[in-house]
Backbone as a printed PyTorch tensor [residue, N CA C, xyz], in Angstrom:
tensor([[[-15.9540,   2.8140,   7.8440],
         [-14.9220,   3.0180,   8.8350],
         [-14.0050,   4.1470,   8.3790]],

        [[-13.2690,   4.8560,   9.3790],
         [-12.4490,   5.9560,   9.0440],
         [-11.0980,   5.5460,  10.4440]],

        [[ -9.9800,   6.1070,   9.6150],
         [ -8.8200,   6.1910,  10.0960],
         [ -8.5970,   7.6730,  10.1380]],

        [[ -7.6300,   8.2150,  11.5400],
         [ -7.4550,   9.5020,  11.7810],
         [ -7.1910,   9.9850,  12.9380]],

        [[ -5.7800,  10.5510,  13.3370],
         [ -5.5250,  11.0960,  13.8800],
         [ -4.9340,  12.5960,  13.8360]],

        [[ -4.5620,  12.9960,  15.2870],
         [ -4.2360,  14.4550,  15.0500],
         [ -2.9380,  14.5330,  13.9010]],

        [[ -2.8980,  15.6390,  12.9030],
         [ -2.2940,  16.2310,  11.7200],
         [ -1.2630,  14.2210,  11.2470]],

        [[ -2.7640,  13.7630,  10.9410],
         [ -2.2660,  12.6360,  10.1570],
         [ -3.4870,  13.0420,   8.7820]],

        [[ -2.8090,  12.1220,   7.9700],
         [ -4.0680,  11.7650,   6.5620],
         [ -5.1630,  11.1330,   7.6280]],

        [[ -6.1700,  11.0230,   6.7140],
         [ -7.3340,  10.4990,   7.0910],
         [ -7.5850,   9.5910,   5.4450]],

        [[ -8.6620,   8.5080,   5.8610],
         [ -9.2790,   7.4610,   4.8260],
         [-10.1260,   7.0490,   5.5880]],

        [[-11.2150,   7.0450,   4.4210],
         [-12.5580,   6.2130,   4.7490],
         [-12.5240,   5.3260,   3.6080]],

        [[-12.6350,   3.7570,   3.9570],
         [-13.3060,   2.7610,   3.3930],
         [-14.6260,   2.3230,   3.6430]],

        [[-15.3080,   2.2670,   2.2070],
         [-16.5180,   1.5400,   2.2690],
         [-16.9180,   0.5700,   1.6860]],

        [[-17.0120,  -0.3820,   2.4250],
         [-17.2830,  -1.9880,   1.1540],
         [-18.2310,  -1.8570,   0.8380]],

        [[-18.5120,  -2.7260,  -0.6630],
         [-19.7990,  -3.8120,  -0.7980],
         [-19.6200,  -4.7350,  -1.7160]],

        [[-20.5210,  -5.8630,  -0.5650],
         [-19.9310,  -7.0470,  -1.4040],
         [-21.0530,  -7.8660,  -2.9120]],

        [[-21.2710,  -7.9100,  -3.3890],
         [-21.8260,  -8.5110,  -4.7310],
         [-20.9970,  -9.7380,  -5.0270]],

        [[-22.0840, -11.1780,  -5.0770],
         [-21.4810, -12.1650,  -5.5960],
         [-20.2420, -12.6850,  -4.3550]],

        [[-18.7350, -12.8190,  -5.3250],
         [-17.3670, -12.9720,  -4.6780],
         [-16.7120, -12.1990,  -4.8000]],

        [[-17.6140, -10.7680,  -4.6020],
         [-16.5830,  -9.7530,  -5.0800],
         [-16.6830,  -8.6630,  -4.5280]],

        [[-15.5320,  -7.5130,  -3.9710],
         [-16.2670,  -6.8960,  -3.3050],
         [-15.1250,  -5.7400,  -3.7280]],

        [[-16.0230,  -4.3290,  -3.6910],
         [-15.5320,  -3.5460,  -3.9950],
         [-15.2270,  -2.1020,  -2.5640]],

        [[-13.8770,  -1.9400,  -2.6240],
         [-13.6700,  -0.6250,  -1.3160],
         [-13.5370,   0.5380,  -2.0490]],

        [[-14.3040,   1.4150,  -1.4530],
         [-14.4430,   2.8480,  -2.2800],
         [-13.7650,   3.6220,  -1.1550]],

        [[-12.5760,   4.2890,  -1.4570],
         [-11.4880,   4.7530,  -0.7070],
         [-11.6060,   6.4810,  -0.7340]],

        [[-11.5910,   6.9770,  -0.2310],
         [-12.1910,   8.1460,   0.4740],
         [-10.7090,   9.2610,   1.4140]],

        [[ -9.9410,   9.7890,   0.7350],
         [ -8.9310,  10.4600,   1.6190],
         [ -7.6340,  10.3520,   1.0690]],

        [[ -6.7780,  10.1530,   2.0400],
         [ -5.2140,   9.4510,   1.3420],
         [ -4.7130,   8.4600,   1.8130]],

        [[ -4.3300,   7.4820,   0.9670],
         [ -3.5100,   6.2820,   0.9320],
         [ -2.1070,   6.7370,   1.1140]],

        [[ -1.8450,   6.8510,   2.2020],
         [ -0.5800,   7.0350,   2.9610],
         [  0.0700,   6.5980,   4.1590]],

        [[  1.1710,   6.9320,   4.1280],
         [  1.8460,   5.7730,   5.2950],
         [  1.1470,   6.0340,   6.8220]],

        [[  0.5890,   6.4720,   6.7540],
         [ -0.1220,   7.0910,   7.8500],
         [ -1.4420,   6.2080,   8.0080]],

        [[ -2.1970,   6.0110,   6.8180],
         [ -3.3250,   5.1880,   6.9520],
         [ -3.0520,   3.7250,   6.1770]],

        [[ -1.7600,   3.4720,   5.8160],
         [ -1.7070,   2.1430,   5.1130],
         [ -1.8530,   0.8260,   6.1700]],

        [[ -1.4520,   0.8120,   7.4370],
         [ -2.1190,  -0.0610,   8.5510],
         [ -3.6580,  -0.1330,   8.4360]],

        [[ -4.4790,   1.3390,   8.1410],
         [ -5.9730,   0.8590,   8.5750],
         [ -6.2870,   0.1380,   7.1800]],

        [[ -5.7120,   0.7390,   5.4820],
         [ -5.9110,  -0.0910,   4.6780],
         [ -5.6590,  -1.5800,   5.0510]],

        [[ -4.2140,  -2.0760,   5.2480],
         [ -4.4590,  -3.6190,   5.3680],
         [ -5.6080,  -4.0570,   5.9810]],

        [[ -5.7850,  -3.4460,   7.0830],
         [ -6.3990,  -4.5450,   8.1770],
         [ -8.1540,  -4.3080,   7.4780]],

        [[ -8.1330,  -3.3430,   6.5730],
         [ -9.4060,  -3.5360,   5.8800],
         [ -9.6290,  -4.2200,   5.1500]],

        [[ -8.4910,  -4.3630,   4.1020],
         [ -8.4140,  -5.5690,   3.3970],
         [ -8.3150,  -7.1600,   3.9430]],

        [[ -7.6090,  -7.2250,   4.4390],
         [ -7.4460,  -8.8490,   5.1640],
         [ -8.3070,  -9.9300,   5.2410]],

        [[ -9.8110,  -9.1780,   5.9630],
         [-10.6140, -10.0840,   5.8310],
         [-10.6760, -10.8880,   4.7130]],

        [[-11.0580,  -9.9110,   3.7350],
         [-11.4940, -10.7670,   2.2670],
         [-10.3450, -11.2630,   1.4010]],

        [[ -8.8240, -11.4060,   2.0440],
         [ -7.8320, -12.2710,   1.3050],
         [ -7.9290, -13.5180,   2.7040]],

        [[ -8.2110, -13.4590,   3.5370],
         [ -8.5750, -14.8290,   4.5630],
         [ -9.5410, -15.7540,   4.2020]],

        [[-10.7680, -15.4210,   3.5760],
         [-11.9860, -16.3590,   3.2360],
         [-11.8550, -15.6440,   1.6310]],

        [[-11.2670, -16.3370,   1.2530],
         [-10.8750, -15.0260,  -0.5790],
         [-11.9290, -15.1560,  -1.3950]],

        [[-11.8360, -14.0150,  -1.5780],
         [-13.0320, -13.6580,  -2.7610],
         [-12.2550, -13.4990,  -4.0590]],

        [[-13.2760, -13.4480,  -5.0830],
         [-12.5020, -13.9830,  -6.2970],
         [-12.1310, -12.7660,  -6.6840]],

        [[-12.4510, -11.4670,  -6.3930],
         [-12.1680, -10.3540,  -6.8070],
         [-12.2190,  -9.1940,  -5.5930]],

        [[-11.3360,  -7.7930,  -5.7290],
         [-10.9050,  -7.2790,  -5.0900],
         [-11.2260,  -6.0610,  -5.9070]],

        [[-11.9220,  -4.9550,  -6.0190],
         [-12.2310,  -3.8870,  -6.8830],
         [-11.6490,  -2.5250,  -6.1030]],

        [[-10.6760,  -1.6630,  -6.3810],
         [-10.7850,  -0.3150,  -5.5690],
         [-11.0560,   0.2580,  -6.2670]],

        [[-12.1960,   1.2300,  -5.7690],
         [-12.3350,   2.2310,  -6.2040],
         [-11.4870,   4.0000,  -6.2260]],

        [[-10.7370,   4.2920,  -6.6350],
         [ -9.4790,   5.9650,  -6.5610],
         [-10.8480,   6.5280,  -6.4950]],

        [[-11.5440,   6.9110,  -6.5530],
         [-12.4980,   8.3370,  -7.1580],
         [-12.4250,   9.2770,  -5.7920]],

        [[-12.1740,   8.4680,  -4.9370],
         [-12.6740,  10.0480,  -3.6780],
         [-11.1790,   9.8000,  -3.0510]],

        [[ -9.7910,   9.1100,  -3.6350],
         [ -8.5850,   9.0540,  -3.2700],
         [ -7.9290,  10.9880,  -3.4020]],

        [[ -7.5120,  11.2270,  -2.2140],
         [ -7.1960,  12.8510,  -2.4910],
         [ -5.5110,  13.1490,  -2.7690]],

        [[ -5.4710,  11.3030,  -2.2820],
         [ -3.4080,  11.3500,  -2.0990],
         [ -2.8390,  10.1160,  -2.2400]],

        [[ -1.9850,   9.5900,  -2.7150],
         [ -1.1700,   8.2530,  -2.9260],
         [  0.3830,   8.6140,  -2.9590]],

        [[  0.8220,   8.1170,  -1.4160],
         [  2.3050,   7.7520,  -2.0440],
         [  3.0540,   6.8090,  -2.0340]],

        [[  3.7960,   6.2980,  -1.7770],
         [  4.5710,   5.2880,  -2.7170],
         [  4.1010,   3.8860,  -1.8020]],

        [[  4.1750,   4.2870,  -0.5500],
         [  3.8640,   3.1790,   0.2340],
         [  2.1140,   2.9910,   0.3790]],

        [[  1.4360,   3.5860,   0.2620],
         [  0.0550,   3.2130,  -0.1820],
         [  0.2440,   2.6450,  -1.1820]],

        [[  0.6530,   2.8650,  -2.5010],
         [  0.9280,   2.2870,  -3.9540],
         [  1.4190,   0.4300,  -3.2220]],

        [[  2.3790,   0.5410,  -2.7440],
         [  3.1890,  -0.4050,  -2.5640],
         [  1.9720,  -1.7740,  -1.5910]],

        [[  1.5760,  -0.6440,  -1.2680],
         [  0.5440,  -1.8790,  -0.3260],
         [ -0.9820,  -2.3130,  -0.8580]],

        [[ -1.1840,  -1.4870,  -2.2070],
         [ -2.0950,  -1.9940,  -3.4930],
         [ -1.7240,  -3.3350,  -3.8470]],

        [[ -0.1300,  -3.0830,  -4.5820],
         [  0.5750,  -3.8050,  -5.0460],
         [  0.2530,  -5.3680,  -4.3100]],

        [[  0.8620,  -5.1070,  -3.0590],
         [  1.0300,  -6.6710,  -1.9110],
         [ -0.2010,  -6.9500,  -2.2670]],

        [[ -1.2970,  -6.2880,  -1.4560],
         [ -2.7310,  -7.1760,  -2.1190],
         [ -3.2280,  -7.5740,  -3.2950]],

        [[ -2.2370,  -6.9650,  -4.2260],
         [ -2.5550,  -7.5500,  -6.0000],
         [ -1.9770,  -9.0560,  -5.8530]],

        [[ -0.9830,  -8.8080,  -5.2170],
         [  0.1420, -10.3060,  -5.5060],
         [ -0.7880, -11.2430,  -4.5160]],

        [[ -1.0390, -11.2500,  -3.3590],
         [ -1.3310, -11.8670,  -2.3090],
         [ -3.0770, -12.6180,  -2.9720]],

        [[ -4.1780, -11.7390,  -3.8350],
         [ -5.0070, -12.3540,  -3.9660],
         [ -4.8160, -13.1040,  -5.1900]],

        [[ -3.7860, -12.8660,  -6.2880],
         [ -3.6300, -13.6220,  -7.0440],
         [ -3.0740, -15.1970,  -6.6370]],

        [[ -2.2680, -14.9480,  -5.0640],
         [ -1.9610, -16.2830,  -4.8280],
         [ -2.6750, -17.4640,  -4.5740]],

        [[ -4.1430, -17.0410,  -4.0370],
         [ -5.3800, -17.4830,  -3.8510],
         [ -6.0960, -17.8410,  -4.7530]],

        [[ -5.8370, -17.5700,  -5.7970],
         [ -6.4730, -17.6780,  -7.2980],
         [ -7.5150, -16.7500,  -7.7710]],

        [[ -7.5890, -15.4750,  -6.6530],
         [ -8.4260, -14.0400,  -7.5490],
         [ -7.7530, -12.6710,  -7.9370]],

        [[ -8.4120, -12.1810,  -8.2300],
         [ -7.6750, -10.7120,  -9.2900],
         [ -7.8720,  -9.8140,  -8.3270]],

        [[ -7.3430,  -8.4840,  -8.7540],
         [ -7.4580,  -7.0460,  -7.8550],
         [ -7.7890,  -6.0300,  -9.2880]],

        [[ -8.8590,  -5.1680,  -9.2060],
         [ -9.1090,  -4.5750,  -9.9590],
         [ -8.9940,  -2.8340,  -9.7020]],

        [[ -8.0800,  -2.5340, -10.4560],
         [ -8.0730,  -0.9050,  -9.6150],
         [ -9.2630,   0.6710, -10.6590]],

        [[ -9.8800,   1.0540,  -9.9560],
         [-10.9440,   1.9660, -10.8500],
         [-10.8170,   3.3390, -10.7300]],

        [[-11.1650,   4.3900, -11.4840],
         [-10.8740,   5.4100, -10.9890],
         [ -9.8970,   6.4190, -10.5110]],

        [[ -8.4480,   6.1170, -11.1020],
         [ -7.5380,   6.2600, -10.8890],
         [ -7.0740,   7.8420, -10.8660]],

        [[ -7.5160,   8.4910, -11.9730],
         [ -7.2920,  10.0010, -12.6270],
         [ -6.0410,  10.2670, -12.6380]],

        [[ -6.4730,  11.0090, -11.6790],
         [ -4.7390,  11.9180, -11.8880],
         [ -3.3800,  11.1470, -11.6010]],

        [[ -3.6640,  10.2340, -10.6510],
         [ -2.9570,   8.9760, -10.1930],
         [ -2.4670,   8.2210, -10.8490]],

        [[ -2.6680,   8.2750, -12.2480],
         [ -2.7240,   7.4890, -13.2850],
         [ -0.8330,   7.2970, -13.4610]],

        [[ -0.1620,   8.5200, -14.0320],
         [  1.2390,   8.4570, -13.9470],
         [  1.5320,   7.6930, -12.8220]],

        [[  1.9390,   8.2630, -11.4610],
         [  2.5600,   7.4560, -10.4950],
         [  1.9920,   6.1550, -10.5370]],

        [[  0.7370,   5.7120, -10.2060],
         [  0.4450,   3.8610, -10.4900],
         [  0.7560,   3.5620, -11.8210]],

        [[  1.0850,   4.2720, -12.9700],
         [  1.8000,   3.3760, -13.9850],
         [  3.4940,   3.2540, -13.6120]],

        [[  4.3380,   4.4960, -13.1970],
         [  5.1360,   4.1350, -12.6120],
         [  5.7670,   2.6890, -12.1880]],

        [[  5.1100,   2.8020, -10.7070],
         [  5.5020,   1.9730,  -9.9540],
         [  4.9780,   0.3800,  -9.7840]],

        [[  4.1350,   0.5060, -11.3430],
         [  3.6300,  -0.7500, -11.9330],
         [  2.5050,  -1.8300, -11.3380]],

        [[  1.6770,  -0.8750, -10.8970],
         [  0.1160,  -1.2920, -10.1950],
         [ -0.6770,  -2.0700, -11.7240]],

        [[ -0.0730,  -1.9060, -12.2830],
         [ -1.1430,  -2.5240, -13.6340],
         [ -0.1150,  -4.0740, -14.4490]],

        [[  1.1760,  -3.9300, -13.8470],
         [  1.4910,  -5.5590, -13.8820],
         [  0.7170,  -6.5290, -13.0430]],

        [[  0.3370,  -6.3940, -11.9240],
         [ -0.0130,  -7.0540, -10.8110],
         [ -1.8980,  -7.2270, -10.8830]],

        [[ -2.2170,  -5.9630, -11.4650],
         [ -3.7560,  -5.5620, -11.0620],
         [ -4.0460,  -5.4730, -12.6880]],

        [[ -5.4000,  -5.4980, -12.4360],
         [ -6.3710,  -4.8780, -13.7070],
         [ -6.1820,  -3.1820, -13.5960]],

        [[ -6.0960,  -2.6010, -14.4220],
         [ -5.8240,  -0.9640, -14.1060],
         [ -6.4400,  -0.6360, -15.3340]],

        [[ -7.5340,  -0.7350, -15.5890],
         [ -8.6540,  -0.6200, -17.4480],
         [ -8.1130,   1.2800, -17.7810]],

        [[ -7.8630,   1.8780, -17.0180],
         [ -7.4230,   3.5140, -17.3750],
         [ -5.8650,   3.4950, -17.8800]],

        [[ -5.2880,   2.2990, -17.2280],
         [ -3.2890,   2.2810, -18.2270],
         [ -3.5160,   1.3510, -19.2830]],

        [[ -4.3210,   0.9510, -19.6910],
         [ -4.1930,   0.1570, -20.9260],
         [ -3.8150,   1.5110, -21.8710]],

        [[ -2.9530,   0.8570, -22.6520],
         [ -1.9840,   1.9890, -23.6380],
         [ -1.7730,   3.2410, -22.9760]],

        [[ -1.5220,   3.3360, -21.6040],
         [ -1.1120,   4.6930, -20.9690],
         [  0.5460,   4.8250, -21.1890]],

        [[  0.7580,   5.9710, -21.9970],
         [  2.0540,   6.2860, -21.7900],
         [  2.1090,   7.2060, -21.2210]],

        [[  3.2780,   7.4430, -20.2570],
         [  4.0150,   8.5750, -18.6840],
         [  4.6800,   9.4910, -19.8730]]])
């Protein structure tokens, strides 16, 4: 699926699910512009919860605070359920999601000992 309108960001999510777990490989920018089509992509799988939540950053071109922020909610929200959120691929992204503290909430395996 893809989100996109005229002189907005654009994002493509692509699931797959393995096991209870399913991983979205995010494609564009996570911005306030596409953070509606993120939730409603996510949702399903915090409704019938899966034990794990994997994103993939690698084809992420943009993150700002409110994409960050709406990582975050789904970190907290599947932990309430009793599964994890795992974030992958982060790169350059790495400062701002240590920032604004995506790796209290989430697995973030690239900020382990990251210092800003």
């Amino acid at each position: 699926m893809t989100h996109s309108s005229f002189l907005q960001d654009e994002l493509k999510i692509s699931s797959k699910e393995e096991d209870n777990k399913v991983t979205l490989k995010l494609e564009g920018a996570l911005s306030a512009t596409t953070v509606p089509y993120f939730r409603q992509t996510v949702q399903p799988y915090l409704d019938r919860p899966v034990a794990e939540i994997i994103l993939d950053f690698a084809g992420v071109t943009k993150v700002v605070s409110r994409g960050v922020g709406a990582a975050i909610d789904v970190a907290v929200q599947i932990k309430k359920i009793g599964g994890r959120m795992r974030v992958e691929n982060i790169g350059k992204f790495s400062r701002s999601l240590y920032i604004q503290g995506v790796h209290l909430v989430a697995d973030v395996p690239e900020l382990e000992g990251f210092e800003p």
